[in-house]
Backbone as CSV, one residue per row, in Angstrom:
resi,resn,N_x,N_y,N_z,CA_x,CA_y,CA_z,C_x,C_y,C_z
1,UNK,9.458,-24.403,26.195,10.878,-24.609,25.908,11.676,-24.167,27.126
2,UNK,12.691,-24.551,27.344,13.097,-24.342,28.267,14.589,-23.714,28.789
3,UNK,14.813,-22.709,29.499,15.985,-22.023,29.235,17.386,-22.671,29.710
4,UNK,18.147,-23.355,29.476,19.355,-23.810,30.190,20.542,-22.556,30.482
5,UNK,21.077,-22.515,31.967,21.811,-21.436,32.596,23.214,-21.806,31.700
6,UNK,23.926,-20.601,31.831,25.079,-20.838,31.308,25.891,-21.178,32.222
7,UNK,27.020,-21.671,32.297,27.800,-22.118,33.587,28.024,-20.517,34.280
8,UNK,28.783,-21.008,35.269,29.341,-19.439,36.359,30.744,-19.145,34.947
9,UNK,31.370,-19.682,34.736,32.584,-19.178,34.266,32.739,-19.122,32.846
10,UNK,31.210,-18.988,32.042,30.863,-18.227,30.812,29.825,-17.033,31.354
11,UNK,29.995,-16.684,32.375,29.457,-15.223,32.349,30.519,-14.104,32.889
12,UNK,30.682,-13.541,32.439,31.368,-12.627,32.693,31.974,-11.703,33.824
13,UNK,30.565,-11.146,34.743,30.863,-10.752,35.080,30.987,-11.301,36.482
14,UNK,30.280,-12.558,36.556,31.011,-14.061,38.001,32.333,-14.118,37.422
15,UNK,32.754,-13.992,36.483,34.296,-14.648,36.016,35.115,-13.501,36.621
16,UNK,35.209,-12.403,36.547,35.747,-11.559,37.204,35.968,-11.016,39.208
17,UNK,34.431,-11.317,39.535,34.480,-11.243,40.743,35.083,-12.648,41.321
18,UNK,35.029,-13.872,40.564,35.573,-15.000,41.362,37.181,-15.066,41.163
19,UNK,37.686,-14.287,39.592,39.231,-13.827,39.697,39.814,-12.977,41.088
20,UNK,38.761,-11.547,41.192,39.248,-10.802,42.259,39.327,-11.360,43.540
21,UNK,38.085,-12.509,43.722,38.300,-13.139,44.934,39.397,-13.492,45.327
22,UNK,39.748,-14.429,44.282,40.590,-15.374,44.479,41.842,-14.476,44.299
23,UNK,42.591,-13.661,44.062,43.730,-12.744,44.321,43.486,-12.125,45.981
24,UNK,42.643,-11.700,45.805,42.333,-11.193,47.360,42.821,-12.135,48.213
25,UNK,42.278,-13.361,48.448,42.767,-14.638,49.479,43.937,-15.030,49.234
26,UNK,44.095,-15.180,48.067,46.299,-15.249,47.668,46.649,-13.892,49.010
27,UNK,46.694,-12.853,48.580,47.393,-11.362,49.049,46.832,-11.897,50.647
28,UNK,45.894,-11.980,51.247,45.410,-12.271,52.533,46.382,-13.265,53.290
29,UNK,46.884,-14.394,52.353,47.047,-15.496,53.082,49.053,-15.118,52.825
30,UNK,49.441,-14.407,52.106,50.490,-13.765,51.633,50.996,-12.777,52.996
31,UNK,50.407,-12.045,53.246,50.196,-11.607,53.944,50.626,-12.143,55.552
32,UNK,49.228,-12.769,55.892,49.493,-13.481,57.184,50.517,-14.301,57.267
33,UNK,51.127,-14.831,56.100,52.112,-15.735,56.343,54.160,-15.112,56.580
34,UNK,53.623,-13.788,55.366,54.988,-13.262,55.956,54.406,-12.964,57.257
35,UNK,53.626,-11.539,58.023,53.771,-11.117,59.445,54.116,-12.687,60.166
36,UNK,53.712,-13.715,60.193,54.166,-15.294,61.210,55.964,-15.041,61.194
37,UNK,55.817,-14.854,60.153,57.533,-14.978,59.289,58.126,-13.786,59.852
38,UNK,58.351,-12.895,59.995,58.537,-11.727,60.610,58.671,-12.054,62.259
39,UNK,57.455,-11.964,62.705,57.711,-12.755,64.036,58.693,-13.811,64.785
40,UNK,58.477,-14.617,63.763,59.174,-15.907,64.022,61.081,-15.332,64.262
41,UNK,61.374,-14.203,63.039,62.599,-13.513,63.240,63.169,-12.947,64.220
42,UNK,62.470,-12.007,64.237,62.135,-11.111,65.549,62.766,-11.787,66.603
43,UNK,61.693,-12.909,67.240,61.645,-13.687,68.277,63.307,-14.150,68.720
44,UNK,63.612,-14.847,67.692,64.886,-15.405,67.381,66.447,-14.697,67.508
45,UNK,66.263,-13.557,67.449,67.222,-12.513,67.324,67.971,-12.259,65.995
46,UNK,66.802,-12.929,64.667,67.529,-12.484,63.672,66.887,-11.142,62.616
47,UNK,66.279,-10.505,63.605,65.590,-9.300,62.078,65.172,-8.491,63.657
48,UNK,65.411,-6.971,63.640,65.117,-6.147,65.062,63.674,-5.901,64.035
49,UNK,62.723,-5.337,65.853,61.844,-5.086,65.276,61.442,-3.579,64.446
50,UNK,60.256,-3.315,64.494,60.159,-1.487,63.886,60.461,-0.711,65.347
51,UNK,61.066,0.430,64.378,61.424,1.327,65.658,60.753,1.700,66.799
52,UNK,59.352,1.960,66.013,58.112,2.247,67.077,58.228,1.062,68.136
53,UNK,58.573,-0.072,67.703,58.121,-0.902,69.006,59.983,-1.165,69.959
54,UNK,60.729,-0.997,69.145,62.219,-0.738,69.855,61.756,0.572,70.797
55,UNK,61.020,1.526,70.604,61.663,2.610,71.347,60.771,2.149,72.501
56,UNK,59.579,1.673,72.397,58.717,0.727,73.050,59.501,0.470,74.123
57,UNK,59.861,-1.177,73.884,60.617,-1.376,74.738,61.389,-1.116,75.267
58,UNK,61.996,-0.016,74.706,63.087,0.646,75.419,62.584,1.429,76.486
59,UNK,61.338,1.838,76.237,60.855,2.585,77.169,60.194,1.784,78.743
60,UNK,59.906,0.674,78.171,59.649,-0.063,79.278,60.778,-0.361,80.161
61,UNK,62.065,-0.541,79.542,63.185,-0.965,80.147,63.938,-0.153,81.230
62,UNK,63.554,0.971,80.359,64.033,2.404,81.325,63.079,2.364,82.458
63,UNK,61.926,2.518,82.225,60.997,2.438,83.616,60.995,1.581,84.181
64,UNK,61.667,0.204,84.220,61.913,-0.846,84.828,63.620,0.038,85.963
65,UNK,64.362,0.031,84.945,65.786,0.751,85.552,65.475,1.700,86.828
66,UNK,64.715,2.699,86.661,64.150,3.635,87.003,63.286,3.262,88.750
67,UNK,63.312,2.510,88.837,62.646,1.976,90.147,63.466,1.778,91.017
68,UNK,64.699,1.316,90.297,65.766,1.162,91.076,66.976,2.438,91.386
69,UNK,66.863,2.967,92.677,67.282,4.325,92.884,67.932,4.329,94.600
70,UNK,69.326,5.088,94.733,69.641,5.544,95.566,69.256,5.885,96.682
71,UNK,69.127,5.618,98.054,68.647,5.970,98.838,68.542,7.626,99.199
72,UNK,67.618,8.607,99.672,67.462,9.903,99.702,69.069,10.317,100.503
73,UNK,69.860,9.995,101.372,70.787,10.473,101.754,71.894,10.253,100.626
74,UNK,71.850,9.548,100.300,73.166,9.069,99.171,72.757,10.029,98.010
75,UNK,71.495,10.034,97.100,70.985,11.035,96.268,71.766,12.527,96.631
76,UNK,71.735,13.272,97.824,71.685,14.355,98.268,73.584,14.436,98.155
77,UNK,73.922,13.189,99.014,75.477,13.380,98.957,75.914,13.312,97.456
78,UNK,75.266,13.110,96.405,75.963,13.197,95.354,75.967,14.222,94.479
79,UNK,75.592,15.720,95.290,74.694,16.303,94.512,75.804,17.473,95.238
80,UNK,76.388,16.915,96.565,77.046,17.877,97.627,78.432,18.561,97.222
81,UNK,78.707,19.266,97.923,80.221,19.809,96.793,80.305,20.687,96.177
82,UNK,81.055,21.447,95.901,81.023,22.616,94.962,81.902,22.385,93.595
83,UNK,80.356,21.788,92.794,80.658,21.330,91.704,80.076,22.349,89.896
84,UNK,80.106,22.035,89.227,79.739,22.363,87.966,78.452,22.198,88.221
85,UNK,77.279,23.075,87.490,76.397,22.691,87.620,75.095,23.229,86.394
86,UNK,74.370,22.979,85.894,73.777,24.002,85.003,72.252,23.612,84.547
87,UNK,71.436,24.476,84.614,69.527,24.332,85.016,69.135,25.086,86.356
88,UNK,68.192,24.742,86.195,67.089,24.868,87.499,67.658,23.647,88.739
89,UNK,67.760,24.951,90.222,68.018,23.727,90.933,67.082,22.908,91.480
90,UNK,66.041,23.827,91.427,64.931,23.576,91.434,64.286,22.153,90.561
91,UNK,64.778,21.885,89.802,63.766,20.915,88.775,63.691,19.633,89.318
92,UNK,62.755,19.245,88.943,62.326,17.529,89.403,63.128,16.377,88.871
93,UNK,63.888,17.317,87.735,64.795,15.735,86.772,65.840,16.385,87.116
94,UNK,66.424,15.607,87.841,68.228,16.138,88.131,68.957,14.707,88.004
95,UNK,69.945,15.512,87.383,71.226,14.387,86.346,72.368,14.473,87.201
96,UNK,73.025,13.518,87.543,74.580,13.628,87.822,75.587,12.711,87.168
97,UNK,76.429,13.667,86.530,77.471,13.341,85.677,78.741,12.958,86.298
98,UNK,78.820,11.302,86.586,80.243,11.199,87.190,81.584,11.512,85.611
99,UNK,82.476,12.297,85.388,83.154,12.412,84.074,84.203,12.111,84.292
100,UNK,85.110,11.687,83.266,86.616,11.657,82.988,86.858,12.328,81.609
101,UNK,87.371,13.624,81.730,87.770,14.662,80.317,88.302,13.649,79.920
102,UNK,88.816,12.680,79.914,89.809,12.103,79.121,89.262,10.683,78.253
103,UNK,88.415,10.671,78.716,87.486,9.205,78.103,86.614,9.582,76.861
104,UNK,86.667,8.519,76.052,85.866,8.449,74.629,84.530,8.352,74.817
105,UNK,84.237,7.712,75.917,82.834,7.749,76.179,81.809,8.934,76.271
106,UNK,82.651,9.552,77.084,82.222,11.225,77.851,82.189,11.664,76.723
107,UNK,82.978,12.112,75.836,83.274,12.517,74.463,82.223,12.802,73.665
108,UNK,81.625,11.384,73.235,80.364,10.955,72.697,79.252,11.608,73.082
109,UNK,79.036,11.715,74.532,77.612,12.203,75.235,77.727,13.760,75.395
110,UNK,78.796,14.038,75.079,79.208,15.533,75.396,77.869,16.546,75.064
111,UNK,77.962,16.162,73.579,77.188,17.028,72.376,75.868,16.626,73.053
112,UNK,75.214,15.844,72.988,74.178,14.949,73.980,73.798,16.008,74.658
113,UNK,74.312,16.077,75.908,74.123,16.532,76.993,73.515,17.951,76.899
114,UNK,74.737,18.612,76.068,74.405,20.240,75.858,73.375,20.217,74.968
115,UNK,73.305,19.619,74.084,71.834,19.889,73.232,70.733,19.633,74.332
116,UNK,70.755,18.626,75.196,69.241,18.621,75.586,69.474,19.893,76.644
117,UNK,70.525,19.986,77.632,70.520,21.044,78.466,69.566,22.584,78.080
118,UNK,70.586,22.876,76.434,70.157,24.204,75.977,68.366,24.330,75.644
119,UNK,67.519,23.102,75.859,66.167,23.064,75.257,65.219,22.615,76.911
120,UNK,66.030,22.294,77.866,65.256,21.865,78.767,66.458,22.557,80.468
121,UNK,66.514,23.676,80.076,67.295,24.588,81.293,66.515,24.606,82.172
122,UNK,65.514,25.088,82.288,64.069,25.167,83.637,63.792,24.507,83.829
123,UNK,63.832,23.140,83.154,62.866,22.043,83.489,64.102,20.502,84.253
124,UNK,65.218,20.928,84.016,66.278,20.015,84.356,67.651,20.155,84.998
125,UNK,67.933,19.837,86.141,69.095,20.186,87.009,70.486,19.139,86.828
126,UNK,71.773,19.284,86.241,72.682,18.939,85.631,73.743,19.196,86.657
127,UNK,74.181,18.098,87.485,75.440,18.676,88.201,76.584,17.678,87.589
128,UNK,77.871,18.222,87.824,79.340,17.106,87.383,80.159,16.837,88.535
129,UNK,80.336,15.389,88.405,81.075,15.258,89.681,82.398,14.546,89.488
130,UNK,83.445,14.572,89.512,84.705,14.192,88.588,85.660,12.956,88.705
131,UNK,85.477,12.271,88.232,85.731,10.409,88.064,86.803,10.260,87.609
132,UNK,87.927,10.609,87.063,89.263,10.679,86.385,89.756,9.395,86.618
133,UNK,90.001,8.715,85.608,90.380,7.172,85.619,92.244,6.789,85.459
134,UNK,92.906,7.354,86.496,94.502,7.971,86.001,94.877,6.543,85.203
135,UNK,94.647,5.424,85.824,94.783,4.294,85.188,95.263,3.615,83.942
136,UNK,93.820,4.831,83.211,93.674,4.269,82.293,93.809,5.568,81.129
137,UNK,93.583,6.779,81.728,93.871,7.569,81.085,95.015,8.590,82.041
138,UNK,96.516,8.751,81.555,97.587,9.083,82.363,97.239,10.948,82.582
139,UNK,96.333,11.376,81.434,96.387,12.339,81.776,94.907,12.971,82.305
140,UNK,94.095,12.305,82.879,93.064,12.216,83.292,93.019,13.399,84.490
141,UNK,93.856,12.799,85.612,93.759,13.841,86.706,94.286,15.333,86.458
142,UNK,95.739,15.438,85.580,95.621,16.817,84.773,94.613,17.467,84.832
143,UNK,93.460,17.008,83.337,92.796,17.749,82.682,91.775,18.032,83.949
144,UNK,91.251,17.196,84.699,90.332,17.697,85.501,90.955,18.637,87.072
145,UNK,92.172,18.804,87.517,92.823,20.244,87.775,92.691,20.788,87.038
146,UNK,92.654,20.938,85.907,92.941,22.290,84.914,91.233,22.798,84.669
147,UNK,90.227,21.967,85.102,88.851,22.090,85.003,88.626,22.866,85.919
148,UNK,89.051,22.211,87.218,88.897,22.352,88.383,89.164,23.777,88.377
149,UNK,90.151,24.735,88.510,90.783,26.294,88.417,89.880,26.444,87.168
150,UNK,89.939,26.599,85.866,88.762,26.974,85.332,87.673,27.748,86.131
151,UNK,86.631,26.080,86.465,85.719,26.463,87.241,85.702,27.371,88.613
152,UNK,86.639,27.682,89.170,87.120,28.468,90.455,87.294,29.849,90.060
153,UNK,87.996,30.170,88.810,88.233,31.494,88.518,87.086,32.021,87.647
154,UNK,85.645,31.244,86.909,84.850,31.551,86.230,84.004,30.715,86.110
155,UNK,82.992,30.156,86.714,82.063,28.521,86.741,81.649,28.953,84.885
156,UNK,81.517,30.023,84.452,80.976,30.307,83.242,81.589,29.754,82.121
157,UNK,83.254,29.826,82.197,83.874,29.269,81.447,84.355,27.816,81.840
158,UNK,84.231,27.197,82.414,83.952,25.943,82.485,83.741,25.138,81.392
159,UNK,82.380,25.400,80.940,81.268,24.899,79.614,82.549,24.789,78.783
160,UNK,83.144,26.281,78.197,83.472,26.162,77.024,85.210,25.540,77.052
161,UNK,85.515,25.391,78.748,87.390,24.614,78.321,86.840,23.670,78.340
162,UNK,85.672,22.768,79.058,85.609,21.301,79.125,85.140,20.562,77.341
163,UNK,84.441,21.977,76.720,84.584,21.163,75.482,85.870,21.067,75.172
164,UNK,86.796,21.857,75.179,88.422,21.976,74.612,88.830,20.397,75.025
165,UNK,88.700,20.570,76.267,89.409,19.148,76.967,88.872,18.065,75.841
166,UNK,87.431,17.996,75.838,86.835,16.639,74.854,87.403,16.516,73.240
167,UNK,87.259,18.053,72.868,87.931,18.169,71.322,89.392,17.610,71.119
168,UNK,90.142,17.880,72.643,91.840,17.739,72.267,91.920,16.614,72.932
169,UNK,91.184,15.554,73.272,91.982,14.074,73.830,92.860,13.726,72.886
170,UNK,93.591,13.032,73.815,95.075,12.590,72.921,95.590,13.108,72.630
171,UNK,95.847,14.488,72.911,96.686,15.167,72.859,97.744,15.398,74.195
172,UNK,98.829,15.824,74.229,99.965,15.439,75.395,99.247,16.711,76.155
173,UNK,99.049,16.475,77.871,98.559,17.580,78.438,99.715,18.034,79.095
174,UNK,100.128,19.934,79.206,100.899,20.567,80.128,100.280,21.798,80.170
175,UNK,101.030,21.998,81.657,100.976,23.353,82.117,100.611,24.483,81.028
176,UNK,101.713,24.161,80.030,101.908,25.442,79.070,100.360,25.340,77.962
177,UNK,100.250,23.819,77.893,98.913,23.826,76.755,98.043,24.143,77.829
178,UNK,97.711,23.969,79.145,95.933,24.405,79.615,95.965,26.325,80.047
179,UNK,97.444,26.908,80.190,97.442,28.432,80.319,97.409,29.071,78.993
180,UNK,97.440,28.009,77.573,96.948,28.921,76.860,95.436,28.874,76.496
181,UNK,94.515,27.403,76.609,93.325,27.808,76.495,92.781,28.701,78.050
182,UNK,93.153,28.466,79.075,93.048,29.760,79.817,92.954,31.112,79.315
183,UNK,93.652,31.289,78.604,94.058,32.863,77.975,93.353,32.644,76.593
184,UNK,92.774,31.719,75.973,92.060,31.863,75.073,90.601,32.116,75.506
185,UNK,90.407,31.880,76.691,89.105,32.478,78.062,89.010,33.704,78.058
186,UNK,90.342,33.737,78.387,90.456,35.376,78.614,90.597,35.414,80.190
187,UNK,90.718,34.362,80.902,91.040,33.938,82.269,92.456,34.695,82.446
188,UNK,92.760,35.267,83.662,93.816,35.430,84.648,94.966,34.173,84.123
189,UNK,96.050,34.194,83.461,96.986,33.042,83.218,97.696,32.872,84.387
190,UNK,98.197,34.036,85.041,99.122,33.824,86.236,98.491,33.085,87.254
191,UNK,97.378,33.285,87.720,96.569,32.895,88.405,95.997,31.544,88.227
192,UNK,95.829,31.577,87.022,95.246,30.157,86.510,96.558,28.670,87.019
193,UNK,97.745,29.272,86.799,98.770,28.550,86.597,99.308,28.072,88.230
194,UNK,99.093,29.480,88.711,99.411,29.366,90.389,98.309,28.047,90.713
195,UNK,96.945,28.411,90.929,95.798,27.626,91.016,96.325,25.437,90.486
196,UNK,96.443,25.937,89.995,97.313,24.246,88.994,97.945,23.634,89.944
197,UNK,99.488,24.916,89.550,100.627,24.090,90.390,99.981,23.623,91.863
198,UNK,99.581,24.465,92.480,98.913,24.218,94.015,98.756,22.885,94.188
199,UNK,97.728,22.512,93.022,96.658,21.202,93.165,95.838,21.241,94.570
200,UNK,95.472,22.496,95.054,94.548,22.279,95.907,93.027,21.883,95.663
201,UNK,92.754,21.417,94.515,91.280,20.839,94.408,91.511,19.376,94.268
202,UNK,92.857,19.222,94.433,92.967,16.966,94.507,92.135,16.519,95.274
203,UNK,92.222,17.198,96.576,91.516,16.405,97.753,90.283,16.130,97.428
204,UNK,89.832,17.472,96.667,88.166,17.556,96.165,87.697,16.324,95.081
205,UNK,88.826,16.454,94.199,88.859,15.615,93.205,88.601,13.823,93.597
206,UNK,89.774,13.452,94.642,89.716,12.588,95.141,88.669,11.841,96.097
207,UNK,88.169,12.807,96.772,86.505,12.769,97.426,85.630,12.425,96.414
208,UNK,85.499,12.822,95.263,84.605,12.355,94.272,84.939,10.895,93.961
209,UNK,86.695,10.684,93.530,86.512,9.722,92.910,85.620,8.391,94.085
210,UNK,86.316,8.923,95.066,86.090,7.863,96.421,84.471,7.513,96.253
211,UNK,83.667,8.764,96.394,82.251,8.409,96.474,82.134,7.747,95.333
212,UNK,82.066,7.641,94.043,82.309,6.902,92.904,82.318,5.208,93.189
213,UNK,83.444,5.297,94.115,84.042,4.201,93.974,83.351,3.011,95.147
214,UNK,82.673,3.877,96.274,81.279,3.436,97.160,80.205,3.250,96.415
215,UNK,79.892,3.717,95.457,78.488,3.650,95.091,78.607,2.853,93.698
216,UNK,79.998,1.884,93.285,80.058,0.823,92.428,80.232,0.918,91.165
217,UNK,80.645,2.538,91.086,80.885,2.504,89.793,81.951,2.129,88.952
218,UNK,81.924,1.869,87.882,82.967,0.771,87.285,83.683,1.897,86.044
219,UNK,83.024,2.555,85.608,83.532,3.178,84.228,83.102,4.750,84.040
220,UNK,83.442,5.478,83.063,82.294,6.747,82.917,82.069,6.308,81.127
221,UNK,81.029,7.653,80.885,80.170,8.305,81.476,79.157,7.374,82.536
222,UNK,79.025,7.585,83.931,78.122,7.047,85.124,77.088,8.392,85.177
223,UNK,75.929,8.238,84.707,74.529,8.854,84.944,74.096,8.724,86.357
224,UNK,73.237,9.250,86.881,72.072,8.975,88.208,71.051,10.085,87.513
225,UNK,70.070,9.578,87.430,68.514,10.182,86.784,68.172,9.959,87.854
226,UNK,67.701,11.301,88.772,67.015,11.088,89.963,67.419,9.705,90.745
227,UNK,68.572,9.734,90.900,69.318,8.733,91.621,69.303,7.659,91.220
228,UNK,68.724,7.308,89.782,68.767,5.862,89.221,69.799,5.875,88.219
229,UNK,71.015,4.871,88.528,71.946,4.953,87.469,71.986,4.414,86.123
230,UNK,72.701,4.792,85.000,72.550,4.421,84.128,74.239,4.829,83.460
231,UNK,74.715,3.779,83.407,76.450,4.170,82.304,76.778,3.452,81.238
232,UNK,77.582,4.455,80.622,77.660,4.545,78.977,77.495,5.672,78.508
233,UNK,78.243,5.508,77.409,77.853,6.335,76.319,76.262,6.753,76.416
234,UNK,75.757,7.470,75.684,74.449,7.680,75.253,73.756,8.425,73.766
235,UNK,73.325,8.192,73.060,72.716,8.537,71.837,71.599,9.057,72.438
236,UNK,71.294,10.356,71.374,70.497,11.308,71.716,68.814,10.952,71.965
237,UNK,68.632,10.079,71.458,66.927,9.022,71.178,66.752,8.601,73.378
238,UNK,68.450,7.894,73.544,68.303,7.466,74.493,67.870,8.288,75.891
239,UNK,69.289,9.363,75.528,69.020,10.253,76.456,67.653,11.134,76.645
240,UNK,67.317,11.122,75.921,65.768,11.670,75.795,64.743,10.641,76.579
241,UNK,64.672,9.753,76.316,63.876,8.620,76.594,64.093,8.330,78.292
242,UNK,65.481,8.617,78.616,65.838,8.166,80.213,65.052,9.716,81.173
243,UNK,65.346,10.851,80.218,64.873,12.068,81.135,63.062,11.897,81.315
244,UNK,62.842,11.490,80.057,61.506,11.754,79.976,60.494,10.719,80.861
245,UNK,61.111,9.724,81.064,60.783,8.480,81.899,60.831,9.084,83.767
246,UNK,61.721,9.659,83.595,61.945,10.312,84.934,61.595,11.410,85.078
247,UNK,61.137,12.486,84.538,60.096,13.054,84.903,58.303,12.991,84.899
248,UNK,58.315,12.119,84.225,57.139,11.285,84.633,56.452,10.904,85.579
249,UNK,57.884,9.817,86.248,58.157,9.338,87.774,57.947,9.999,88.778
250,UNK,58.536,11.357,88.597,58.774,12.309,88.994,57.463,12.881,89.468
251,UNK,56.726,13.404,88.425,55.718,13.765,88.681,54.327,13.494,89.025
252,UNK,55.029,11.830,89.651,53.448,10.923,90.335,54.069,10.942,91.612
253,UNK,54.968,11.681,92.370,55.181,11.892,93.191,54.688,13.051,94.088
């Protein structure tokens, strides 16, 4: 007698593994077809990609930027001057800050700046060199005299009027408002005020803007990372990403 098989899809337990199959190759082909789909977005400029691969490229972009750098005499002249300054002078990543107290931009990077400063002092050299845009901001050259004496009667207190300056934009600048954050220093007021009226740091002032204005710069905040420029604003991801690229550089040297 003879046994006849039952089909595949009256046994049980083929009926199940050929269900799971067949979900598996759905989800597989589900799958491959969104990542195409994804791509295809991407490509297009309508969906950014994952961050991991944004910071990616960002990082490539910077090391692309980064090649492109100041000649060693121009580097050195921008560094010259008796300016603000704060780190190691020593360090291999040195920043120069062309600023205007009076700009929204500067503003923005302010906080920036000092956070990475306070975590990377030994390892990074920070000088300011002063860009005042009277133009565009009327009280621009003010605030940076009133920096200027600051820094002359205390480089220490510097740090803490130039935040004042960033906290109070838009606000009307005089004599009488920068001798009282003077005296909220604890700075010499008479002195501070003499120092002002003078305006003997214009010339200084004006030497900056000049070199500024040789080396093409258009706006602030104007960066040089080891003499490679970079302007704008900056978010903290970025600024991280531009130092770290350049000491890198830095250190295949």
């Amino acid at each position: 007698m003879s046994v006849t098989s039952k089909p595949w899809y009256k046994r049980p337990v083929l009926l199940v593994i050929a269900v799971i199959g067949g979900l598996l190759a759905v989800a597989l082909a589900y799958f491959i077809g969104q990542t195409i789909y994804f791509m295809v977005l991407i490509k297009m400029g309508k969906m950014k990609p994952p961050a991991d691969t944004r910071f990616e490229q960002l990082r490539l972009s910077v090391a692309v930027a980064l090649e492109k750098r100041l000649a060693d005499p121009q580097m050195k002249k921008i560094e010259e001057g008796v300016n603000p300054t704060m780190g190691n002078p020593d360090a291999k990543v040195r920043i120069v800050e062309f600023v205007d107290y009076e700009c929204a931009y500067c503003r923005q990077t302010e906080s920036v700046i000092s956070d990475y400063m306070a975590r990377h002092a030994t390892d990074t050299y920070l000088v300011i060199r002063d860009f005042p845009v009277a133009e565009l901001h009327p009280f621009a050259e003010a605030s940076t005299l009133a920096a200027r004496c600051v820094f002359e009667m205390d480089p220490a207190k510097y740090w803490p009027f130039r935040d004042r300056l960033f906290a109070t934009q838009g606000e009307n600048r005089s004599l009488e408002g920068f001798v009282q954050e003077a005296k909220a220093l604890g700075l010499d007021t008479n002195k501070f005020a003499d120092c002002y009226r003078s305006q003997k740091w214009l010339d200084e002032i004006n030497a900056s803007v000049d070199l500024g204005d040789s080396l093409g710069i258009q706006g602030t905040p104007t960066f040089y990372f080891n003499g490679s420029s970079f302007e704008g604003a900056m978010d903290k991801d970025f600024f991280e990403i531009v130092t770290d690229e350049a000491r890198k550089k830095a250190a295949t040297k």
